[in-house]
N, CA, C and O atoms as a GROMACS GRO file, in nm:
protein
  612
    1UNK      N    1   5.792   9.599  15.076
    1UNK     CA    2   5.859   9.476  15.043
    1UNK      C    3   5.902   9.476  14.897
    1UNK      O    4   5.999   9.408  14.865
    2UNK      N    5   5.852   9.530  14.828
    2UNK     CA    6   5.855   9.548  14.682
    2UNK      C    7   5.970   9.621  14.654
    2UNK      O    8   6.066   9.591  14.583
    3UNK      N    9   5.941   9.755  14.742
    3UNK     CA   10   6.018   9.834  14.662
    3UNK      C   11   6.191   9.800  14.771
    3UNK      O   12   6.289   9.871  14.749
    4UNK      N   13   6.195   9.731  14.837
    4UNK     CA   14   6.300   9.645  14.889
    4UNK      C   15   6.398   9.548  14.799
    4UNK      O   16   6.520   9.555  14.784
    5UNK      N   17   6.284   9.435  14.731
    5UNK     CA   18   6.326   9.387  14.620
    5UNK      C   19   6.414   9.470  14.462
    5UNK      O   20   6.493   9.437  14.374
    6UNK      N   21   6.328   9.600  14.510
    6UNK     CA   22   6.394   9.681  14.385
    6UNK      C   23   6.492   9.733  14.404
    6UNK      O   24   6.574   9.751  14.314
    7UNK      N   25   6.510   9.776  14.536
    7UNK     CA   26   6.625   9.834  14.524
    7UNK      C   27   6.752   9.727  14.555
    7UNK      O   28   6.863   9.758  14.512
    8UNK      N   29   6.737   9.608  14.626
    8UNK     CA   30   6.804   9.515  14.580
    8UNK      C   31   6.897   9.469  14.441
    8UNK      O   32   7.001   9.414  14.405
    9UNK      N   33   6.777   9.533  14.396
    9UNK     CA   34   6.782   9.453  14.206
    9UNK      C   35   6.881   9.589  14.180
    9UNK      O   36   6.989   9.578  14.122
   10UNK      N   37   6.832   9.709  14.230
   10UNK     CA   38   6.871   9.813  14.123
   10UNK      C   39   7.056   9.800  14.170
   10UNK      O   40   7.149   9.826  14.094
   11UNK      N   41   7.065   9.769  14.267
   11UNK     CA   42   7.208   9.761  14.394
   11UNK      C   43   7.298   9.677  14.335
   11UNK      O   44   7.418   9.705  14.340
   12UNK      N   45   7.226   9.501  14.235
   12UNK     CA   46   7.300   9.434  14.225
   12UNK      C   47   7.336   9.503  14.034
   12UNK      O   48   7.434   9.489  13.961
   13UNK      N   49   7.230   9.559  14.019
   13UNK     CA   50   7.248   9.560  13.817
   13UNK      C   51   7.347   9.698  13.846
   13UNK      O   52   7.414   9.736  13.749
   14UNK      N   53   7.360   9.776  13.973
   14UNK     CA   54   7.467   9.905  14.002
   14UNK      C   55   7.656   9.852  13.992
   14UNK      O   56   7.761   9.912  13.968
   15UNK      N   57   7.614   9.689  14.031
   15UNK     CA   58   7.729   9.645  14.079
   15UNK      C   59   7.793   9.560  13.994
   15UNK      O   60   7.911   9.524  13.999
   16UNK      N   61   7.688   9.522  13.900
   16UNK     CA   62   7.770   9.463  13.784
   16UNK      C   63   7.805   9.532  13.652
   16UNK      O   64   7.892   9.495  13.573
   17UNK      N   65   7.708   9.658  13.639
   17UNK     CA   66   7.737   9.725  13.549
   17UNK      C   67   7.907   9.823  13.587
   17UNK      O   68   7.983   9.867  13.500
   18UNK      N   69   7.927   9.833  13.754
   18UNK     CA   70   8.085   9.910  13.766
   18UNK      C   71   8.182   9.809  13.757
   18UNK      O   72   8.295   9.858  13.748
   19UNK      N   73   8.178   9.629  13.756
   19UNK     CA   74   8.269   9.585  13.755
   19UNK      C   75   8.226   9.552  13.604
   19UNK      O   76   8.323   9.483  13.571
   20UNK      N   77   8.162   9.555  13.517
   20UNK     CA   78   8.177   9.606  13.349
   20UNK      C   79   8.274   9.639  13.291
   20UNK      O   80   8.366   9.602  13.218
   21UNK      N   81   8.178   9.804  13.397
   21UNK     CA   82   8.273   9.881  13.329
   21UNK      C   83   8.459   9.890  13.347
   21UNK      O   84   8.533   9.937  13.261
   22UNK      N   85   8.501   9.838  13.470
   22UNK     CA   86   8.619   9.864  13.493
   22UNK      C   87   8.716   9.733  13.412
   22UNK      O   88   8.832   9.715  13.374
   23UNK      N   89   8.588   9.662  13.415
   23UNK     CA   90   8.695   9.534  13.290
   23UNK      C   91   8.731   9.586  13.166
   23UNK      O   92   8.844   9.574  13.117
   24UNK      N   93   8.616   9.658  13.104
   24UNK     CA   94   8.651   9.726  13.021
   24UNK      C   95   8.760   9.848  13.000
   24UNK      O   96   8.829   9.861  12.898
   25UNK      N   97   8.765   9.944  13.126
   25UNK     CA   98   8.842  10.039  13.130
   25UNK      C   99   8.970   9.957  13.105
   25UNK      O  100   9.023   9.969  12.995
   26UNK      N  101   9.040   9.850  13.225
   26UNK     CA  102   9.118   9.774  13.218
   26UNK      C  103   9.156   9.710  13.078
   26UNK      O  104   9.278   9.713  13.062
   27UNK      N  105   9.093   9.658  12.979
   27UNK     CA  106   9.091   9.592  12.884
   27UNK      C  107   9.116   9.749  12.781
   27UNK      O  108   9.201   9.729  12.695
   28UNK      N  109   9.069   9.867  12.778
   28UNK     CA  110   9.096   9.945  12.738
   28UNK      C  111   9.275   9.977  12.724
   28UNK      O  112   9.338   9.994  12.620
   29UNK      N  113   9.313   9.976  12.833
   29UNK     CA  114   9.438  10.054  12.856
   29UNK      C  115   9.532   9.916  12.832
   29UNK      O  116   9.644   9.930  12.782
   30UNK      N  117   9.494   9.816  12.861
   30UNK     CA  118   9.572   9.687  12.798
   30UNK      C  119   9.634   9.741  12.601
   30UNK      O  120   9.737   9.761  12.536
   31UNK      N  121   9.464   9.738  12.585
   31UNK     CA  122   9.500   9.757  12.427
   31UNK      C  123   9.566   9.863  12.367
   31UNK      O  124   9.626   9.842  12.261
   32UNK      N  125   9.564  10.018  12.440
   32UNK     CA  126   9.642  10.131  12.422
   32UNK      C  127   9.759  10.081  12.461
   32UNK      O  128   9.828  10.056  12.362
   33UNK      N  129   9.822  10.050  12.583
   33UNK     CA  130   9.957   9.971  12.542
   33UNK      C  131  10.003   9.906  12.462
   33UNK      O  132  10.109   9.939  12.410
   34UNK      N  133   9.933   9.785  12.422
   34UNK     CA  134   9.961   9.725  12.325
   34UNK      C  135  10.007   9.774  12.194
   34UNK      O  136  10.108   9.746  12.128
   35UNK      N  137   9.890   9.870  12.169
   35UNK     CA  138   9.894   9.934  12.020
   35UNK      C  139  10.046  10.049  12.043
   35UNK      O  140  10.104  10.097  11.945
   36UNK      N  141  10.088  10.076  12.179
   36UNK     CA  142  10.175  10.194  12.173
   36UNK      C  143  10.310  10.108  12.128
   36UNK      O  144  10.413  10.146  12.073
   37UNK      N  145  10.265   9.969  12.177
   37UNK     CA  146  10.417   9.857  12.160
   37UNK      C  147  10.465   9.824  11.999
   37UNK      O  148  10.574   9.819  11.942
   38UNK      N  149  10.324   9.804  11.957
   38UNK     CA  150  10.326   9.790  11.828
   38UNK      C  151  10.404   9.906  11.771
   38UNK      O  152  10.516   9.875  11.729
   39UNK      N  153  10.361  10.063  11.758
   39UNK     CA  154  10.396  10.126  11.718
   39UNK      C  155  10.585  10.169  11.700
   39UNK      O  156  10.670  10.198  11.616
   40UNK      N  157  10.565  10.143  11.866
   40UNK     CA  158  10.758  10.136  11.897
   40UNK      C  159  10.795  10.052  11.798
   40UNK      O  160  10.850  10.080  11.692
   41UNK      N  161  10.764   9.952  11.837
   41UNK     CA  162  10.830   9.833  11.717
   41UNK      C  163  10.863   9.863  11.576
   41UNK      O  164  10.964   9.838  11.511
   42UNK      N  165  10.716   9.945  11.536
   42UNK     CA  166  10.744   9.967  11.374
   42UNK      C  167  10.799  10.080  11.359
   42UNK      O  168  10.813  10.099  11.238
   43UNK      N  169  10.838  10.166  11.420
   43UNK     CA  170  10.921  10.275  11.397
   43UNK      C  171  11.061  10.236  11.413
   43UNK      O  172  11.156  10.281  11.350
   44UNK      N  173  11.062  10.149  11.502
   44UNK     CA  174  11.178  10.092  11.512
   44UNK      C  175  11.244   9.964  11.420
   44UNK      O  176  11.353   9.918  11.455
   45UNK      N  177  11.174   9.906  11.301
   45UNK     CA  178  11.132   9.845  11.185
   45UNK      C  179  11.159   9.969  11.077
   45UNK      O  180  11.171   9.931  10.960
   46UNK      N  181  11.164  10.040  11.088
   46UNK     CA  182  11.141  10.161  10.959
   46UNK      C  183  11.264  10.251  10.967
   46UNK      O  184  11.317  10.284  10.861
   47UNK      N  185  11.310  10.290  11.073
   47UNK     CA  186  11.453  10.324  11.093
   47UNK      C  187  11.542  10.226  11.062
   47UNK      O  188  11.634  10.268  10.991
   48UNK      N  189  11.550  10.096  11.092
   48UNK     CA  190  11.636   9.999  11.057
   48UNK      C  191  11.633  10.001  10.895
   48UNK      O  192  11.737  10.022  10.833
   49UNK      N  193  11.543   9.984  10.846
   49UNK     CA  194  11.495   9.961  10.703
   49UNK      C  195  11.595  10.058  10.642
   49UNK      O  196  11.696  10.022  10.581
   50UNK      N  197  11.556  10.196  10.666
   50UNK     CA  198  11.606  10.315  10.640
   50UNK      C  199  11.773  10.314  10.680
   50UNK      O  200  11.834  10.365  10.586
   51UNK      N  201  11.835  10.286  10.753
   51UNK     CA  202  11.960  10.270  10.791
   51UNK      C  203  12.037  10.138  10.729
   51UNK      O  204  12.156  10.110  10.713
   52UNK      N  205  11.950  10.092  10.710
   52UNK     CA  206  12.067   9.935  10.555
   52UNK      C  207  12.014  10.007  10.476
   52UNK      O  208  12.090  10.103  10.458
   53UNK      N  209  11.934  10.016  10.422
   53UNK     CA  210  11.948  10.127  10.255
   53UNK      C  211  12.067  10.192  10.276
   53UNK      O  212  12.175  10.168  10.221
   54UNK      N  213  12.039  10.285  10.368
   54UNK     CA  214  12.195  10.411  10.350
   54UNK      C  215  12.301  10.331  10.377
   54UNK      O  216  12.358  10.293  10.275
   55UNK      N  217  12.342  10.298  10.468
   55UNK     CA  218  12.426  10.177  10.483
   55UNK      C  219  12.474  10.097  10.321
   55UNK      O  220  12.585  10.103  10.269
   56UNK      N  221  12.379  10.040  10.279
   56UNK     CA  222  12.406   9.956  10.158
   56UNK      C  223  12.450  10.031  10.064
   56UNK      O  224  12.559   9.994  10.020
   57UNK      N  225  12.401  10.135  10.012
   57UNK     CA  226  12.455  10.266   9.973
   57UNK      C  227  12.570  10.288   9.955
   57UNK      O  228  12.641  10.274   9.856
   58UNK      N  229  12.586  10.320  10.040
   58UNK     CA  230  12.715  10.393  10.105
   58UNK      C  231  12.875  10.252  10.098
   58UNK      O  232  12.996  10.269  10.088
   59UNK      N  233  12.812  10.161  10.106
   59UNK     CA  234  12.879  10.051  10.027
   59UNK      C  235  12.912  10.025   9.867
   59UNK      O  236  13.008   9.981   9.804
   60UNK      N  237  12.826  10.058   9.846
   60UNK     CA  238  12.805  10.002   9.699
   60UNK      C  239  12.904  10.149   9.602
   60UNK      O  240  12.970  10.150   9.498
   61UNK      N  241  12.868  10.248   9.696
   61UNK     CA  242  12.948  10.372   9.629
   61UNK      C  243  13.079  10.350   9.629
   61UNK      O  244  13.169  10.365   9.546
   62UNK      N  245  13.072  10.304   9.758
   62UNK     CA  246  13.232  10.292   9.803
   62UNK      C  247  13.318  10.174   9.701
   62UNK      O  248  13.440  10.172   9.689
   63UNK      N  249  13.239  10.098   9.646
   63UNK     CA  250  13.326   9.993   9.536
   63UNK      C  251  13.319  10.044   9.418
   63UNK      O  252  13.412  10.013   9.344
   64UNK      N  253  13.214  10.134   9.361
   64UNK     CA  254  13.252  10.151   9.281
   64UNK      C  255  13.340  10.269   9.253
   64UNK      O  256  13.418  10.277   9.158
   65UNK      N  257  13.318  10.364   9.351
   65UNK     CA  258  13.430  10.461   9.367
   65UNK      C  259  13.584  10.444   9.294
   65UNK      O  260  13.651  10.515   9.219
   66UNK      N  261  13.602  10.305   9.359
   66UNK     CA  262  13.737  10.249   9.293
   66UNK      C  263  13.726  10.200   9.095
   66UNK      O  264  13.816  10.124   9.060
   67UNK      N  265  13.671  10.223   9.035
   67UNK     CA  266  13.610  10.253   8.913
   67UNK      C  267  13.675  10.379   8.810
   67UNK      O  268  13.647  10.494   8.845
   68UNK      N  269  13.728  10.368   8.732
   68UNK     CA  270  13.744  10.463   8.612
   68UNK      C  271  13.633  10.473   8.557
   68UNK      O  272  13.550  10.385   8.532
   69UNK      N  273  13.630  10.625   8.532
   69UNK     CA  274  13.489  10.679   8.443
   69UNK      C  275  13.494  10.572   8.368
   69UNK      O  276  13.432  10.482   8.425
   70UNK      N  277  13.550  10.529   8.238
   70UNK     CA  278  13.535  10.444   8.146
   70UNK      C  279  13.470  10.333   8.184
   70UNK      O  280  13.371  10.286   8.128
   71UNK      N  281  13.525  10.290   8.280
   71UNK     CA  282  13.464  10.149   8.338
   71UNK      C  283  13.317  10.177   8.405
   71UNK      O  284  13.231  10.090   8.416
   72UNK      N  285  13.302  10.309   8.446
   72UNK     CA  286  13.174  10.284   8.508
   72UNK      C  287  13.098  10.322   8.379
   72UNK      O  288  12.991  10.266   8.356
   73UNK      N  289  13.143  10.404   8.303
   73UNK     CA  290  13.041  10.426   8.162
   73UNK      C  291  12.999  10.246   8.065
   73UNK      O  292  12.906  10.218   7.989
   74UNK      N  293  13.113  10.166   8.112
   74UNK     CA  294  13.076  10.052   7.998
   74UNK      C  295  12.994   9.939   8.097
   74UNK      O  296  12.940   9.838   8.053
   75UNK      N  297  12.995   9.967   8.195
   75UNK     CA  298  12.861   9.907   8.342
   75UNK      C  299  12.779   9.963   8.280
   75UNK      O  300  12.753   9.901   8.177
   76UNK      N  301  12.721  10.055   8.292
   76UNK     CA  302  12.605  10.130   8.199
   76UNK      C  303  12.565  10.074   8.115
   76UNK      O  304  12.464  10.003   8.120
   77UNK      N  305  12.640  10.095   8.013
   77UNK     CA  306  12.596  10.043   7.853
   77UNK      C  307  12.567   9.903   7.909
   77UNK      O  308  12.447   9.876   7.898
   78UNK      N  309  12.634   9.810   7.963
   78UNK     CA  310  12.642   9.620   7.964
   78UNK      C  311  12.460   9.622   8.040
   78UNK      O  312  12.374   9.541   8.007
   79UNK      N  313  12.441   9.720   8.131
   79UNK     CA  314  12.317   9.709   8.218
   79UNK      C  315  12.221   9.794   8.196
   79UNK      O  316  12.122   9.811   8.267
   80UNK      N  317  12.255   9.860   8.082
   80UNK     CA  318  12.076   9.912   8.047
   80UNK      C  319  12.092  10.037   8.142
   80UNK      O  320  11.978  10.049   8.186
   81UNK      N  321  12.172  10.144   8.201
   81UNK     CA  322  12.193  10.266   8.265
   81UNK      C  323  12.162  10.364   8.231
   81UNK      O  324  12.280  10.346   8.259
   82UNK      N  325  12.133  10.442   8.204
   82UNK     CA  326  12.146  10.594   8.113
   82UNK      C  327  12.215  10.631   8.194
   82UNK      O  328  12.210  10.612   8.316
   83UNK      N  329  12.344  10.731   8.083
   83UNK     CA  330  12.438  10.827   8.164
   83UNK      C  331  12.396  10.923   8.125
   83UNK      O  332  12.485  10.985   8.066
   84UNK      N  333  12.271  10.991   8.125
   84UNK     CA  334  12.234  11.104   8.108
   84UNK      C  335  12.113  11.162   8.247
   84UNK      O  336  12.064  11.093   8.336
   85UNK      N  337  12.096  11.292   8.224
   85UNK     CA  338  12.039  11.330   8.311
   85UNK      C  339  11.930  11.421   8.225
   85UNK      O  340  11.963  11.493   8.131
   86UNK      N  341  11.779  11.401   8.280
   86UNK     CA  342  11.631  11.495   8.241
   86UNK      C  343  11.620  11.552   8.280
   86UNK      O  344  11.583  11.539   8.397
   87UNK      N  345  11.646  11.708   8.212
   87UNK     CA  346  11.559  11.824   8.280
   87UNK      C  347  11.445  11.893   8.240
   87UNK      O  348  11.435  11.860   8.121
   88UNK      N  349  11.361  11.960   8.262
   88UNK     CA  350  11.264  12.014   8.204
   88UNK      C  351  11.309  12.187   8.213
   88UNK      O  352  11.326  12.260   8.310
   89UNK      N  353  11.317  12.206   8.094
   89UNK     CA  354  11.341  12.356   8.069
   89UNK      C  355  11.207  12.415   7.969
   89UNK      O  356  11.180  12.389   7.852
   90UNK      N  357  11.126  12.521   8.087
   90UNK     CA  358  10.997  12.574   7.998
   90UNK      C  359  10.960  12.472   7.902
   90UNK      O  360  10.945  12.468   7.780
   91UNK      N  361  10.950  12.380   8.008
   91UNK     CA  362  10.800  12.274   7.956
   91UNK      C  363  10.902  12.160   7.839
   91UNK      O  364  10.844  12.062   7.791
   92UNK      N  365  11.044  12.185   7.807
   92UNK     CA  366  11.100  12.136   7.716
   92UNK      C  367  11.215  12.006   7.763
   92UNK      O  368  11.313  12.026   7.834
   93UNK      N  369  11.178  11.881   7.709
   93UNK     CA  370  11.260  11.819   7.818
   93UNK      C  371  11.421  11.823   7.747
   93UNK      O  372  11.437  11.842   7.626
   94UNK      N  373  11.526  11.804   7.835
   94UNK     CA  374  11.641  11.820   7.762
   94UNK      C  375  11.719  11.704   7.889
   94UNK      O  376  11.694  11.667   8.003
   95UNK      N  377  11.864  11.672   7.744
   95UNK     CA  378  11.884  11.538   7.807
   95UNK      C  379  12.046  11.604   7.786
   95UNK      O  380  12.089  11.652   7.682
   96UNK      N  381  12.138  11.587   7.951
   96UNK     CA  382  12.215  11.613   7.978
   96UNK      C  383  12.311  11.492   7.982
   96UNK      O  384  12.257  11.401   8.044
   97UNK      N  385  12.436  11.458   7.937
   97UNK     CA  386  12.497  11.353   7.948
   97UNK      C  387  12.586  11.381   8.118
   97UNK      O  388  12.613  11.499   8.144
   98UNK      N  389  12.609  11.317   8.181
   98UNK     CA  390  12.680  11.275   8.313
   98UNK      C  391  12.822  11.228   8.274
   98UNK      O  392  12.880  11.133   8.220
   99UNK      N  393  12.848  11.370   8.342
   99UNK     CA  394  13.023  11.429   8.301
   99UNK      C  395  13.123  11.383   8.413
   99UNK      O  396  13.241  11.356   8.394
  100UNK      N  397  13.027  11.375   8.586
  100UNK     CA  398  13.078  11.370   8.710
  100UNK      C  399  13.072  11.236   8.734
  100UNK      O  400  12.974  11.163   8.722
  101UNK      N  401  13.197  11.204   8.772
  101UNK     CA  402  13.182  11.075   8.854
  101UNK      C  403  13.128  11.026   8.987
  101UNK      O  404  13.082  10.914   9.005
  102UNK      N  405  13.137  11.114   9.069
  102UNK     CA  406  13.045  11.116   9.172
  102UNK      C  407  12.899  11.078   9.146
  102UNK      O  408  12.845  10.992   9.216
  103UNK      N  409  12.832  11.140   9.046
  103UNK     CA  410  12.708  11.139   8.977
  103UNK      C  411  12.652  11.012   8.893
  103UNK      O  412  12.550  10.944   8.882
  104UNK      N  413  12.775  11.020   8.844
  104UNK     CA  414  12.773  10.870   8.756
  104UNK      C  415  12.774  10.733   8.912
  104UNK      O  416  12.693  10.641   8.916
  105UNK      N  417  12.839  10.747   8.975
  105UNK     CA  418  12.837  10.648   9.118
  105UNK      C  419  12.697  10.621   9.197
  105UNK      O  420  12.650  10.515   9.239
  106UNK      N  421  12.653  10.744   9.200
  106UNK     CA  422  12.538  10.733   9.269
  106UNK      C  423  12.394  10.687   9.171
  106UNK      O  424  12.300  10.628   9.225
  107UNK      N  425  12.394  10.715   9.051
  107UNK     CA  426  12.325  10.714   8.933
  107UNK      C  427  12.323  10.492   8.937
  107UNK      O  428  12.229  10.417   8.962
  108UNK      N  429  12.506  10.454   8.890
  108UNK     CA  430  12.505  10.305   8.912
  108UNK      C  431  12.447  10.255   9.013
  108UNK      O  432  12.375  10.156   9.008
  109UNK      N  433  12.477  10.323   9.119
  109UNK     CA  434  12.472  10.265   9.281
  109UNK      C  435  12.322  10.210   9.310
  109UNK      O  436  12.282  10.105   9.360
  110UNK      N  437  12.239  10.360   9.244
  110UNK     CA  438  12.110  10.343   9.251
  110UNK      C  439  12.001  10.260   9.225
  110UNK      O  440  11.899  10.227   9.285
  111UNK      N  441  12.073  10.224   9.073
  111UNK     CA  442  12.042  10.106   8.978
  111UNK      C  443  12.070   9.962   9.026
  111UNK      O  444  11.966   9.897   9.046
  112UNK      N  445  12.164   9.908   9.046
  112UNK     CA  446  12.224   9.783   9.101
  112UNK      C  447  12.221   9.734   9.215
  112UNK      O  448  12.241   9.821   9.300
  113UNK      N  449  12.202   9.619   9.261
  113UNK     CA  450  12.195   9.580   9.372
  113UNK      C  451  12.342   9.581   9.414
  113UNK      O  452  12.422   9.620   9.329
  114UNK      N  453  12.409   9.526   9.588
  114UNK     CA  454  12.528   9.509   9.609
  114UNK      C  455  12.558   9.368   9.576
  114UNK      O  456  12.674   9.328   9.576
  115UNK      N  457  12.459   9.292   9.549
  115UNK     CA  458  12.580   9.181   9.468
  115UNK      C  459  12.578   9.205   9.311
  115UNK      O  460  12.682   9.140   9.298
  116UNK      N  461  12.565   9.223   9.252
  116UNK     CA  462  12.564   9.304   9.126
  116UNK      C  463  12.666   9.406   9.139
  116UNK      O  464  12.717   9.433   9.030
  117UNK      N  465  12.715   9.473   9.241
  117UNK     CA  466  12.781   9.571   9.239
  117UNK      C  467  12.921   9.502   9.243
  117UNK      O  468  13.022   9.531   9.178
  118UNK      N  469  12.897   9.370   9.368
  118UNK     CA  470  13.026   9.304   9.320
  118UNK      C  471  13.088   9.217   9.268
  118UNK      O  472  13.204   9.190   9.296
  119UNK      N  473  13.008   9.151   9.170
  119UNK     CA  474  13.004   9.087   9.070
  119UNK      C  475  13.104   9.221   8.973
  119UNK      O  476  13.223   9.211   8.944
  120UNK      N  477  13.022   9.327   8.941
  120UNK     CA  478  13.110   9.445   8.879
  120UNK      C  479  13.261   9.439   8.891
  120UNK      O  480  13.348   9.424   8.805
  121UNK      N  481  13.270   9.461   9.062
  121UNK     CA  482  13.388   9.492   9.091
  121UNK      C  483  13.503   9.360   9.050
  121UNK      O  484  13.622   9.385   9.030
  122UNK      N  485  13.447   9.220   9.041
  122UNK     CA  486  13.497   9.109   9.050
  122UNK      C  487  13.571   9.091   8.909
  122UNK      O  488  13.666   9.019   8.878
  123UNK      N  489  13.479   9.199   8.819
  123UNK     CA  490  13.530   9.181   8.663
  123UNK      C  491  13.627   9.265   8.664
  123UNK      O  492  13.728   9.215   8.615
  124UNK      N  493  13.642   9.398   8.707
  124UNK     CA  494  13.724   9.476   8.672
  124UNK      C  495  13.821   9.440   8.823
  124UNK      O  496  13.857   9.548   8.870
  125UNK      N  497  13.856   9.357   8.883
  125UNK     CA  498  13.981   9.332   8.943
  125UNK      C  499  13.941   9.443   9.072
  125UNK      O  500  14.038   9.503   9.118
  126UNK      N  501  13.876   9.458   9.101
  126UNK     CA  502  13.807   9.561   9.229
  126UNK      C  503  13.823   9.510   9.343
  126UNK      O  504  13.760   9.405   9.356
  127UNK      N  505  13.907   9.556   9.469
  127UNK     CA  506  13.869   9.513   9.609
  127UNK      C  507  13.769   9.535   9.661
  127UNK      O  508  13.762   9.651   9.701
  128UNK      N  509  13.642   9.444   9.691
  128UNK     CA  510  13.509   9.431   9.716
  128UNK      C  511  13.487   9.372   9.855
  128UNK      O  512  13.400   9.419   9.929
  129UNK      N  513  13.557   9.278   9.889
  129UNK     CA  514  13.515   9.185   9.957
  129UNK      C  515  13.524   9.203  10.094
  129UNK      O  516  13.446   9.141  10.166
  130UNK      N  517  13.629   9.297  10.156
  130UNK     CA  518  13.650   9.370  10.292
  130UNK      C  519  13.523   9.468  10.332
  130UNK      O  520  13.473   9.481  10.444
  131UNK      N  521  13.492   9.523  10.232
  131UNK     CA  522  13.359   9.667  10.239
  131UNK      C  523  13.206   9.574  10.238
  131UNK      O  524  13.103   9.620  10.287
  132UNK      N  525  13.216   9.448  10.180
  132UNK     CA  526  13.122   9.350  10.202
  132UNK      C  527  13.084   9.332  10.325
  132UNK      O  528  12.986   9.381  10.382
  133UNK      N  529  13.175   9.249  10.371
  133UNK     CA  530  13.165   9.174  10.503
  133UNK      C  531  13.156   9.270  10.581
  133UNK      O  532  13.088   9.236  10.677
  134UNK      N  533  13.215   9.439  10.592
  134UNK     CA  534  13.210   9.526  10.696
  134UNK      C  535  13.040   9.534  10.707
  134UNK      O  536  12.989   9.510  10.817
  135UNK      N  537  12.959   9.567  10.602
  135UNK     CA  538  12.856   9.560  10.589
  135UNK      C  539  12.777   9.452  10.630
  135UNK      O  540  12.717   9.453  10.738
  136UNK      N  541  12.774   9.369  10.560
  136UNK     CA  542  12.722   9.228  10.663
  136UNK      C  543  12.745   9.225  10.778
  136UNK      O  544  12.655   9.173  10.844
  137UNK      N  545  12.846   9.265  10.843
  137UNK     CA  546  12.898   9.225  11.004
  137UNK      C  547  12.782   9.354  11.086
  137UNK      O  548  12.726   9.348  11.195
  138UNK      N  549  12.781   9.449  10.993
  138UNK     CA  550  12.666   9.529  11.011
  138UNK      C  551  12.521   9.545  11.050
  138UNK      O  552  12.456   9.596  11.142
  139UNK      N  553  12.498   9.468  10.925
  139UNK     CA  554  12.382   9.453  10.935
  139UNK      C  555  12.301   9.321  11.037
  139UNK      O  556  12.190   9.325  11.090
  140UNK      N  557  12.414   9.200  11.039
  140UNK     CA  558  12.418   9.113  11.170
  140UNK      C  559  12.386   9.188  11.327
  140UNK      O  560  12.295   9.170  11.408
  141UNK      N  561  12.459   9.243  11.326
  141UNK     CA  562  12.432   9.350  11.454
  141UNK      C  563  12.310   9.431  11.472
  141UNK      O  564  12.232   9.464  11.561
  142UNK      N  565  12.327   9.446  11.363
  142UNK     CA  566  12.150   9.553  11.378
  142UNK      C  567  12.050   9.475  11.415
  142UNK      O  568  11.985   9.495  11.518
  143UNK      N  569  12.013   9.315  11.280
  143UNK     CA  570  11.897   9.306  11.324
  143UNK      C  571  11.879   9.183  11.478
  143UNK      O  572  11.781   9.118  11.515
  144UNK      N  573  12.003   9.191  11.527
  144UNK     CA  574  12.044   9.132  11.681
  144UNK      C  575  12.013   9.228  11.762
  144UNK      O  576  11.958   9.202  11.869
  145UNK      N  577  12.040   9.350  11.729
  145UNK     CA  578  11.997   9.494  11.803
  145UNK      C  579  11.842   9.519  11.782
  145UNK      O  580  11.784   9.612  11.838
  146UNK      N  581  11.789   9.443  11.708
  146UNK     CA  582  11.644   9.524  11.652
  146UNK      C  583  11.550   9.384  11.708
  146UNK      O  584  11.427   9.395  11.716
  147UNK      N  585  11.616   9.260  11.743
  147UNK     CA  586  11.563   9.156  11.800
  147UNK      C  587  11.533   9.180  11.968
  147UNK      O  588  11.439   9.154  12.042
  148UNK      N  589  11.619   9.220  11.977
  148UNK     CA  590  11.675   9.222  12.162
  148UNK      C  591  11.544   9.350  12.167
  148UNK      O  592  11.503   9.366  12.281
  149UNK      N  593  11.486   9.427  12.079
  149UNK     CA  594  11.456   9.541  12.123
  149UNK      C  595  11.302   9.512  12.117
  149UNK      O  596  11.223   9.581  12.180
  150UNK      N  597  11.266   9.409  12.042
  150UNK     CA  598  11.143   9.349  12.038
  150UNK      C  599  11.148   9.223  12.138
  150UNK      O  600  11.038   9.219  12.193
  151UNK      N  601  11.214   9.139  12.176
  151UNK     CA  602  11.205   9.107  12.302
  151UNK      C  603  11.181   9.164  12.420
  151UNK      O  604  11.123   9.107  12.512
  152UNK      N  605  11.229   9.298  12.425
  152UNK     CA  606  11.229   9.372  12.525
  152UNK      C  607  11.063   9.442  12.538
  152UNK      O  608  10.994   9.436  12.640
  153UNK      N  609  11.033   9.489  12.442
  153UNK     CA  610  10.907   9.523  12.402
  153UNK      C  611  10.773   9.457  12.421
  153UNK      O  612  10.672   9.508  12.374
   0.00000   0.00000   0.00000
């Protein structure tokens, strides 16, 4: 009779310890999804990020592109720029002045934000405002594209 009772006991603590465990298994693989959703998301957060930088970039070059050396050299001076470039030669640093305009573009570009950039362009009579909005209309889309994708998620 005893050992009836026990194995009773041992039958019911058999039967709650497998539906335990399977809540847990269950609750396991909940949270590995979860965490895999998360992850999508932020990779997909970090590419976007990464794609308006270049994007913005690639704007900001583009206005000042329309720029005479002169004019982009006296942006410089007005904003604190260096038009020079550091190299280290055998331990010796040496300071190269920025001859290229290309160089000099990306050097401003780097420095300045894009409204700053067209504020720039606004002084020196620069068409800014089309390469703007292409950008904005841009970046509207993306993070509508990067919404829909976390809804979806």
């Amino acid at each position: 009779m005893v050992l009836m009772g026990i194995g009773n006991f041992l039958k019911k603590v058999g039967d709650a310890t497998k539906k335990a465990m399977d809540r847990a298994a269950k609750e396991a693989k909940y949270r590995a999804k979860a965490l895999d959703i998360k992850r999508e998301i932020a990779e997909a957060e970090r590419k976007f990020r990464e794609e308006a930088a270049r994007k913005e970039f690639e704007a900001k070059r583009e206005i000042l592109s329309q720029l005479k050396m002169r004019q982009l050299e006296a942006v410089c001076a007005a904003k604190g720029i260096p038009t020079y470039r550091t190299q280290i030669v055998n331990g010796e640093e040496r300071r190269y002045k920025i001859r290229n305009k290309d160089e000099l573009i990306d050097v401003v570009a780097s420095h300045l934000t894009l409204e700053e950039v067209a504020e720039v362009a606004k002084r020196y009579k620069v068409k800014s405002r089309h390469i703007i909005q292409h950008f904005q209309k841009w970046l509207e889309e993306a993070n509508e594209a990067l919404g829909a994708f976390k809804e979806q998620t």
